[in-house]
N, CA, C and O atoms as CSV, one atom per row, in Angstrom:
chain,resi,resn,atom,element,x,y,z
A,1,UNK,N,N,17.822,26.944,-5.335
A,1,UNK,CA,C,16.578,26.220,-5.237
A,1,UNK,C,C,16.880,24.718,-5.233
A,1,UNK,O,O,17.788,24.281,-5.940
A,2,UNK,N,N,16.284,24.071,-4.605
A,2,UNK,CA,C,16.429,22.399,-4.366
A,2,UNK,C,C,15.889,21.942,-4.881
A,2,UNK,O,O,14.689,22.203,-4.786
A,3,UNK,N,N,16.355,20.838,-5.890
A,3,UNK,CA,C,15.858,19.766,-6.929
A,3,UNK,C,C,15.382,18.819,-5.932
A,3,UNK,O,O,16.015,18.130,-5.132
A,4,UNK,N,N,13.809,18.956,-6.204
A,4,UNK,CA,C,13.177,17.695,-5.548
A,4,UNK,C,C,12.752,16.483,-6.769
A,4,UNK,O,O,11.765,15.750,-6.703
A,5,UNK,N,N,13.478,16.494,-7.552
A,5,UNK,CA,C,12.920,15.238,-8.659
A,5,UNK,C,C,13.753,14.235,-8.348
A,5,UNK,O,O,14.886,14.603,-8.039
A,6,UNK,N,N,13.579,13.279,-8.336
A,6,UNK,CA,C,13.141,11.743,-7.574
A,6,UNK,C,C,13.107,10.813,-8.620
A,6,UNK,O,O,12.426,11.066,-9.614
A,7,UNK,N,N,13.739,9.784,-8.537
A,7,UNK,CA,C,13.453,8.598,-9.649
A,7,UNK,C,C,12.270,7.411,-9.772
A,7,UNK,O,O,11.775,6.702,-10.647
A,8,UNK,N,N,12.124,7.674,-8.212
A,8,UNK,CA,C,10.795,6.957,-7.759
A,8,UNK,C,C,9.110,7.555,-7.957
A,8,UNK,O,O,8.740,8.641,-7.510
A,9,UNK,N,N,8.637,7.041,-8.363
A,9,UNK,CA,C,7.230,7.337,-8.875
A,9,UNK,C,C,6.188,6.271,-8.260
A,9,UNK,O,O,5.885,5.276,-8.919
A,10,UNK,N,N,5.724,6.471,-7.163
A,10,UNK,CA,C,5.245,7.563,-6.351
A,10,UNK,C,C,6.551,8.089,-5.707
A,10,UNK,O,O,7.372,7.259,-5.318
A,11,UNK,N,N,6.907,10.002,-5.508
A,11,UNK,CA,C,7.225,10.218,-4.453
A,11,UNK,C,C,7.085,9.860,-3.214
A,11,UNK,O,O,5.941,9.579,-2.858
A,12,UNK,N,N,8.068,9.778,-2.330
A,12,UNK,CA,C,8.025,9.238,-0.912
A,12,UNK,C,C,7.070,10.248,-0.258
A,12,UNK,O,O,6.045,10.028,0.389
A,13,UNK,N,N,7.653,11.397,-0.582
A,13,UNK,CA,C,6.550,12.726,0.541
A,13,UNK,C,C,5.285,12.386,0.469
A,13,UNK,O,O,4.587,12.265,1.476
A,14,UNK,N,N,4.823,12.180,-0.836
A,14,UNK,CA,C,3.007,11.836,-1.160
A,14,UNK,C,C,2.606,10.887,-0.649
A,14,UNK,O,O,1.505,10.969,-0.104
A,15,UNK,N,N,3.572,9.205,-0.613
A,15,UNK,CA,C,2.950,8.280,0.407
A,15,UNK,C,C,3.154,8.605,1.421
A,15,UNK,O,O,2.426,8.162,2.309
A,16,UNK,N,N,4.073,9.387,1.710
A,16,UNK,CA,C,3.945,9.497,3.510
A,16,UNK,C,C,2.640,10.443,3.622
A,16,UNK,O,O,2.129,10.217,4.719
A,17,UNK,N,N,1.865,11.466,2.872
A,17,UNK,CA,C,1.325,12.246,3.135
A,17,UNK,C,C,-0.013,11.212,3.649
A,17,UNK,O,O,-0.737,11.193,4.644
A,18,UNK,N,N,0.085,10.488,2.550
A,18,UNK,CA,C,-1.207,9.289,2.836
A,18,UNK,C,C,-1.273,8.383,3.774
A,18,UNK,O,O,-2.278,7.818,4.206
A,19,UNK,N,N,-0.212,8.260,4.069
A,19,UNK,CA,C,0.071,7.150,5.416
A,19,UNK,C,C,-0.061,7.616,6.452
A,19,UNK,O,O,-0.721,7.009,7.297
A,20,UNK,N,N,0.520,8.845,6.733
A,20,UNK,CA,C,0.526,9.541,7.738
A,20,UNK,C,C,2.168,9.684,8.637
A,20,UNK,O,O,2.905,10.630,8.916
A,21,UNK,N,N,2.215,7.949,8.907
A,21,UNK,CA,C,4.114,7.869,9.328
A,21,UNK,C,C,4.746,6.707,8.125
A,21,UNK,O,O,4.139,6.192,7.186
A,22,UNK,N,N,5.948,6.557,8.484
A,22,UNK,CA,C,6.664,5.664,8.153
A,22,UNK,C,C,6.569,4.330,8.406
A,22,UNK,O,O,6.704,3.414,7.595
A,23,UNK,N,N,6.342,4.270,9.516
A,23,UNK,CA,C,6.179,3.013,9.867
A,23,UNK,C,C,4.809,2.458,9.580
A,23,UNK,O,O,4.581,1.249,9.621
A,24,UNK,N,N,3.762,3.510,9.243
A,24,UNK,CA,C,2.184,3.193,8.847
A,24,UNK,C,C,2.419,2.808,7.041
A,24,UNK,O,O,1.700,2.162,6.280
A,25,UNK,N,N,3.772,3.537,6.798
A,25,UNK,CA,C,3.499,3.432,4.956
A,25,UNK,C,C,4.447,1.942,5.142
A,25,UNK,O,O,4.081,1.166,4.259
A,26,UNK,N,N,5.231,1.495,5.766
A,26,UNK,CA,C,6.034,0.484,5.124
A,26,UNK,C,C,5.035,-0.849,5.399
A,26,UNK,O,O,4.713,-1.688,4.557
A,27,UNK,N,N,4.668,-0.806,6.711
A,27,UNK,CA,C,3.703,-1.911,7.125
A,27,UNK,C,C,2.519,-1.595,6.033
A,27,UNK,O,O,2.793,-2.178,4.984
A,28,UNK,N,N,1.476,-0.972,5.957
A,28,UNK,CA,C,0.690,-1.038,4.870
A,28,UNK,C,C,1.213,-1.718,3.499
A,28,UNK,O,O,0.917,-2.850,3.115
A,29,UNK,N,N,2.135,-0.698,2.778
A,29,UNK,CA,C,2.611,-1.350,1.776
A,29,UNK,C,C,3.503,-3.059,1.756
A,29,UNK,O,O,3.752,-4.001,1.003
A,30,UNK,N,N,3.613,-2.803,2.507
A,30,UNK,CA,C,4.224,-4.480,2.722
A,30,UNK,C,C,3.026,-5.653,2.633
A,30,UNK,O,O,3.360,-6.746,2.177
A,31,UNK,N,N,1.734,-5.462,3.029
A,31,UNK,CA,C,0.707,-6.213,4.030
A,31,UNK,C,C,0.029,-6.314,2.163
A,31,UNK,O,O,-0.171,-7.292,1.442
A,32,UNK,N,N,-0.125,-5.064,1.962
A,32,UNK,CA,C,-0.390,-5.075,0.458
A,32,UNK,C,C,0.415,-5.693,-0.689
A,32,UNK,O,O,-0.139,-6.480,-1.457
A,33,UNK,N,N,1.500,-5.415,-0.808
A,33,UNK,CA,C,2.346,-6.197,-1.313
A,33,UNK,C,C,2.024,-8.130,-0.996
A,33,UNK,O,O,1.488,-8.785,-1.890
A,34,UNK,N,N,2.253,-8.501,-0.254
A,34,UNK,CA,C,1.745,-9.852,0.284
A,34,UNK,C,C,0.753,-10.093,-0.541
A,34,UNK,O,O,0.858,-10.977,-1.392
A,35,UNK,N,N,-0.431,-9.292,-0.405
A,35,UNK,CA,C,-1.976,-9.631,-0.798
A,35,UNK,C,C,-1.878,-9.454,-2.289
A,35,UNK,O,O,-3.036,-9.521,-2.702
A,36,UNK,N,N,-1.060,-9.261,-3.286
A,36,UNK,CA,C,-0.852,-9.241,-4.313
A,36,UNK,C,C,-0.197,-10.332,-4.976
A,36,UNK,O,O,-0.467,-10.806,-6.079
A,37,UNK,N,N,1.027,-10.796,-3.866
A,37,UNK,CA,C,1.686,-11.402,-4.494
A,37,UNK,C,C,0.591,-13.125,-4.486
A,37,UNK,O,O,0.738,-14.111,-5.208
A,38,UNK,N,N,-0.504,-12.860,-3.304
A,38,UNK,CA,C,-0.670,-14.241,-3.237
A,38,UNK,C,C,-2.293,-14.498,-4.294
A,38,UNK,O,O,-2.839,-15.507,-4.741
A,39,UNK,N,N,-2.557,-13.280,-4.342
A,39,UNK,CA,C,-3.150,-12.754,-6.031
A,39,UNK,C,C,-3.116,-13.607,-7.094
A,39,UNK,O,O,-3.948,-14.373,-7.580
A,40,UNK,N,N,-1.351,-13.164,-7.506
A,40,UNK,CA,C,-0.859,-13.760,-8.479
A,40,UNK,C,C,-0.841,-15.230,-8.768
A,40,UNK,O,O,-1.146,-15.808,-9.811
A,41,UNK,N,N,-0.383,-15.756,-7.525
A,41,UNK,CA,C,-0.231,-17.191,-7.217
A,41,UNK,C,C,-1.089,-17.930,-7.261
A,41,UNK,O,O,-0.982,-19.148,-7.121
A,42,UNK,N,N,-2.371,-17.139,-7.522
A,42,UNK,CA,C,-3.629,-18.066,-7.110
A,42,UNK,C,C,-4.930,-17.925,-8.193
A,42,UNK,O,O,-6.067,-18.394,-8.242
A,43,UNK,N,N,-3.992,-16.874,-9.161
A,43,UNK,CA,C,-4.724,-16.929,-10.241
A,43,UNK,C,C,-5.664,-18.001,-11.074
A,43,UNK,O,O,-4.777,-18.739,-11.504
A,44,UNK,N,N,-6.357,-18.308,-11.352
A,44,UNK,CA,C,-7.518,-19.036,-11.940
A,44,UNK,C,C,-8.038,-20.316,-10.922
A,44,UNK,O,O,-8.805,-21.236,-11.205
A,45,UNK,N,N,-7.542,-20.114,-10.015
A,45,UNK,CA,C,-8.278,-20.961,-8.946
A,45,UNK,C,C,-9.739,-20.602,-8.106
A,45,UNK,O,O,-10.049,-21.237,-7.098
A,46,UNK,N,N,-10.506,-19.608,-8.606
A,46,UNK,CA,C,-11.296,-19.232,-8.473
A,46,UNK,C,C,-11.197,-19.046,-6.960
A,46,UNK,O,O,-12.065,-19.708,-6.392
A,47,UNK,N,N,-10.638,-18.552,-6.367
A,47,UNK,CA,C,-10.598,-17.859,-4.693
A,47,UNK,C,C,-11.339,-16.229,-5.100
A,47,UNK,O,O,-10.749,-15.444,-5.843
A,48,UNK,N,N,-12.346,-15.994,-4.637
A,48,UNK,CA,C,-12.460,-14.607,-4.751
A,48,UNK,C,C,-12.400,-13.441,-3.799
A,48,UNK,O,O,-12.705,-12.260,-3.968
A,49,UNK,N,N,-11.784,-14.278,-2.440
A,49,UNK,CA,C,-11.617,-13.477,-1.528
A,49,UNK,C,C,-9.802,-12.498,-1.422
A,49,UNK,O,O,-9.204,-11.921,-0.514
A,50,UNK,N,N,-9.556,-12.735,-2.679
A,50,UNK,CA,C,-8.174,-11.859,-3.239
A,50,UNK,C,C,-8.637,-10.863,-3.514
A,50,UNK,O,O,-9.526,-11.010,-4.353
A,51,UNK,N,N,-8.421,-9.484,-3.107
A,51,UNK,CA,C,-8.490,-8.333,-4.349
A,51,UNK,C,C,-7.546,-8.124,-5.250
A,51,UNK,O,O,-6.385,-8.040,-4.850
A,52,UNK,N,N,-7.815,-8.005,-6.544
A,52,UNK,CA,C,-6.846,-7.705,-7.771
A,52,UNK,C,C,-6.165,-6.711,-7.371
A,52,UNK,O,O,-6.370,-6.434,-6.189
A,53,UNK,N,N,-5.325,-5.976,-7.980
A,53,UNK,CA,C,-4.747,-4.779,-8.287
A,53,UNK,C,C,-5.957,-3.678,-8.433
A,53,UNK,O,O,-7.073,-3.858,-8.919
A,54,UNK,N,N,-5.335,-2.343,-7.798
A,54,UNK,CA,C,-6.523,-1.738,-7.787
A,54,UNK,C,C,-6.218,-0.197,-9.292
A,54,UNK,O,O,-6.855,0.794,-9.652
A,55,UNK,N,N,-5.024,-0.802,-9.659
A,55,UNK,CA,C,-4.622,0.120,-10.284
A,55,UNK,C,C,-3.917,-0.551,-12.055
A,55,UNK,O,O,-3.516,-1.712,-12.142
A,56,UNK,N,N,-3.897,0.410,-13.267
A,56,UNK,CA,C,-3.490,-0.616,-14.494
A,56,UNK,C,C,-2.283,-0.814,-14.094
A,56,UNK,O,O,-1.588,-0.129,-13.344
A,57,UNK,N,N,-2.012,-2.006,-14.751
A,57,UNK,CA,C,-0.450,-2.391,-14.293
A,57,UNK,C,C,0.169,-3.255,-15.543
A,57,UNK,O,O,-0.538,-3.632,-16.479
A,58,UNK,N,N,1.401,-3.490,-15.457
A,58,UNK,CA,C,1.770,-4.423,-16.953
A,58,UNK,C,C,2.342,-6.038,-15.907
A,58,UNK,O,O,2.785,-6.155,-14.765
A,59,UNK,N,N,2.055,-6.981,-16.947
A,59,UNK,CA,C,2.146,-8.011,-15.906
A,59,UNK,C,C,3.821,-8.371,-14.650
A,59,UNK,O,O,3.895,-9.023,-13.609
A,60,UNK,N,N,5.094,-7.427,-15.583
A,60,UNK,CA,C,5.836,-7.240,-15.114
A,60,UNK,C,C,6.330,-6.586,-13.817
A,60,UNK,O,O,7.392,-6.842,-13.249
A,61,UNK,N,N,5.471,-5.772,-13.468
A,61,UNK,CA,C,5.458,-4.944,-12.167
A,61,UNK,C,C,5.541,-5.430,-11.114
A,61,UNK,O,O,5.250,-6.613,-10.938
A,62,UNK,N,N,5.952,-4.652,-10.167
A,62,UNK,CA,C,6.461,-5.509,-8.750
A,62,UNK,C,C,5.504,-5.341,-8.204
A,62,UNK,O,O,4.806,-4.422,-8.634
A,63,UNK,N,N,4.992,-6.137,-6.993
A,63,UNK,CA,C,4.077,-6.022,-6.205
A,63,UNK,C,C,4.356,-4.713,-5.202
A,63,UNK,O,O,3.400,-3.962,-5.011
A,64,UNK,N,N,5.463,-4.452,-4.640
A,64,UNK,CA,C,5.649,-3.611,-3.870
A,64,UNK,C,C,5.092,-1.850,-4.466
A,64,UNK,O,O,4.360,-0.961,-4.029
A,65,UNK,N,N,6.055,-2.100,-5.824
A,65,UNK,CA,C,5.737,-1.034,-6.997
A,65,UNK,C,C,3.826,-0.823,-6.701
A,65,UNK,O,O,3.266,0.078,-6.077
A,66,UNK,N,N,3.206,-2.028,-7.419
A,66,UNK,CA,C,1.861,-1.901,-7.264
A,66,UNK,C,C,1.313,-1.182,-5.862
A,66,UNK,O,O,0.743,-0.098,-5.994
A,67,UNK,N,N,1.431,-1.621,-4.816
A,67,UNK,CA,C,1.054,-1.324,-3.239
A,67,UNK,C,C,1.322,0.670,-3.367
A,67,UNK,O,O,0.530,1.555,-3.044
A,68,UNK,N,N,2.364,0.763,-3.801
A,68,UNK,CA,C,2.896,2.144,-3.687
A,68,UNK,C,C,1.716,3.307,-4.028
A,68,UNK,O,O,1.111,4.227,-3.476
A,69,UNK,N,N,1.859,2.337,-5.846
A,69,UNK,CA,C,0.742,3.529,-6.648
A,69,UNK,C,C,-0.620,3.242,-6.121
A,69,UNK,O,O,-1.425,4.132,-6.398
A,70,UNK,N,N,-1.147,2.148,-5.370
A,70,UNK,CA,C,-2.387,2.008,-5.047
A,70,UNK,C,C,-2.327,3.326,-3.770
A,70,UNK,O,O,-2.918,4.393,-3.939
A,71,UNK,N,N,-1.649,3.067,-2.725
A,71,UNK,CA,C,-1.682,3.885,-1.502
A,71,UNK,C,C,-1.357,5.802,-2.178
A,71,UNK,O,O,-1.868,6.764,-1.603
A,72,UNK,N,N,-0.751,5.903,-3.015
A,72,UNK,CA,C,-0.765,7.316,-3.409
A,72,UNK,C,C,-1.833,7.726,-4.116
A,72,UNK,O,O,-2.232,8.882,-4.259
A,73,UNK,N,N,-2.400,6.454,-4.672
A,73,UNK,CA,C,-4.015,7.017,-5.830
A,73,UNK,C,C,-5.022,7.074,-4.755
A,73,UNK,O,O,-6.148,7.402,-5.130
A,74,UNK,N,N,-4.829,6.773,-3.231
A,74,UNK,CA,C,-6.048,6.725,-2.755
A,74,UNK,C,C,-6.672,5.559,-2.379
A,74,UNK,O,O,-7.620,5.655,-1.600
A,75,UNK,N,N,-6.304,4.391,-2.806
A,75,UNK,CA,C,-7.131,3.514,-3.444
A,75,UNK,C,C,-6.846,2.476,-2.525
A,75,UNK,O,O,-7.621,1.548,-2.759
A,76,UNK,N,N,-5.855,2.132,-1.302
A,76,UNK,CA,C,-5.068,1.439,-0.319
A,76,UNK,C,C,-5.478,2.421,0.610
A,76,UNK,O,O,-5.535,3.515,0.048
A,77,UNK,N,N,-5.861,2.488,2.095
A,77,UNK,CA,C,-5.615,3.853,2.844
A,77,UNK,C,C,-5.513,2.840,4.346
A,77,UNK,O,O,-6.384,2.003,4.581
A,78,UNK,N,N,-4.767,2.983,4.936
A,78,UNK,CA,C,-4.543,2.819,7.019
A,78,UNK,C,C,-5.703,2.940,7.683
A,78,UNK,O,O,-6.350,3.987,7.659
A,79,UNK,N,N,-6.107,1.787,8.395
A,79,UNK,CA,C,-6.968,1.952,8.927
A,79,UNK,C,C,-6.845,2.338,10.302
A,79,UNK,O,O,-5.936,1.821,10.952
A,80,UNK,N,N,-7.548,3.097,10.803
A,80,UNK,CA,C,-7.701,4.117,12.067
A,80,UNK,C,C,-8.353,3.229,13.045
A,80,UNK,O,O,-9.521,2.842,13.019
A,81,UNK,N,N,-7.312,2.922,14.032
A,81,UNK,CA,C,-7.680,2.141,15.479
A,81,UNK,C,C,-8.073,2.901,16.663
A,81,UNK,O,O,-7.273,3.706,17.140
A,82,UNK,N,N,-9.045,2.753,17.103
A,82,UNK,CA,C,-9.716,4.100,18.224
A,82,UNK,C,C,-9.069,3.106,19.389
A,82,UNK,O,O,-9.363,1.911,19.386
A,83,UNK,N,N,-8.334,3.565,20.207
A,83,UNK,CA,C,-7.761,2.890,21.739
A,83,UNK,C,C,-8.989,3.226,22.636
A,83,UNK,O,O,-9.843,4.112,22.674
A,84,UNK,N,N,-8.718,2.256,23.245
A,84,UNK,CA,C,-9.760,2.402,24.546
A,84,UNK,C,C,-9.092,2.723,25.465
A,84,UNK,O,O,-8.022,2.146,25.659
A,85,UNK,N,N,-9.666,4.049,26.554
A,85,UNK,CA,C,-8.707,4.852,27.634
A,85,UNK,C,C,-8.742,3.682,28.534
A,85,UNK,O,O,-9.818,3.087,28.596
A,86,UNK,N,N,-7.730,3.237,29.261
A,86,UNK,CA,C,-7.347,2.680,30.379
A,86,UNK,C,C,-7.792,3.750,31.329
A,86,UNK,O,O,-7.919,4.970,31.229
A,87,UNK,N,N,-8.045,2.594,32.591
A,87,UNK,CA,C,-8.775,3.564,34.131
A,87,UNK,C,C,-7.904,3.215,34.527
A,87,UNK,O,O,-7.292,2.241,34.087
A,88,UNK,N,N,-7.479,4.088,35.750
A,88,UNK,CA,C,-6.755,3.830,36.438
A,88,UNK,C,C,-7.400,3.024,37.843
A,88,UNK,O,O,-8.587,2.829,38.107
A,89,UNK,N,N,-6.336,2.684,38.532
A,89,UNK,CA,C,-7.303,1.853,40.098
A,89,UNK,C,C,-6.833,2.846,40.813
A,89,UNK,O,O,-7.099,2.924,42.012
């Protein structure tokens, strides 16, 4: 039987389940990550167009860390781009 225990918390399988691909979980979490870090930076300057953390956190935590557990709780999700069909001539 195969040991799937993992040191990372969130599992990778579960954000990918939420992301859908890889390249949807790293760009999300990255874009999130950003929006956290500039969060932090901008603390008591009254900007309220930051969202906090959407999840408890200790002030030590990484932003990336944060992005992770937000996108596996649900709470981060990819937004769905509808393409418009090209006509042909």
């Amino acid at each position: 039987m195969p040991d799937n225990r993992s040191m990372m918390s969130p599992q990778v399988e579960a954000l990918l389940e939420r992301a859908g691909s890889k390249f949807t979980l790293v760009s999300l979490s990255a874009r999130r990550a950003r929006q956290l870090n500039d969060y932090e930076s901008h603390l008591g300057d009254g900007l309220g167009s930051i969202v906090p953390p959407q999840v408890p956190y200790f002030p030590s935590t990484k932003s990336l860390s944060l992005s992770f557990e937000e996108i596996a709780q649900g709470k981060i999700v990819p937004e769905q781009i509808e393409e418009e069909p090209v006509e042909a001539e």
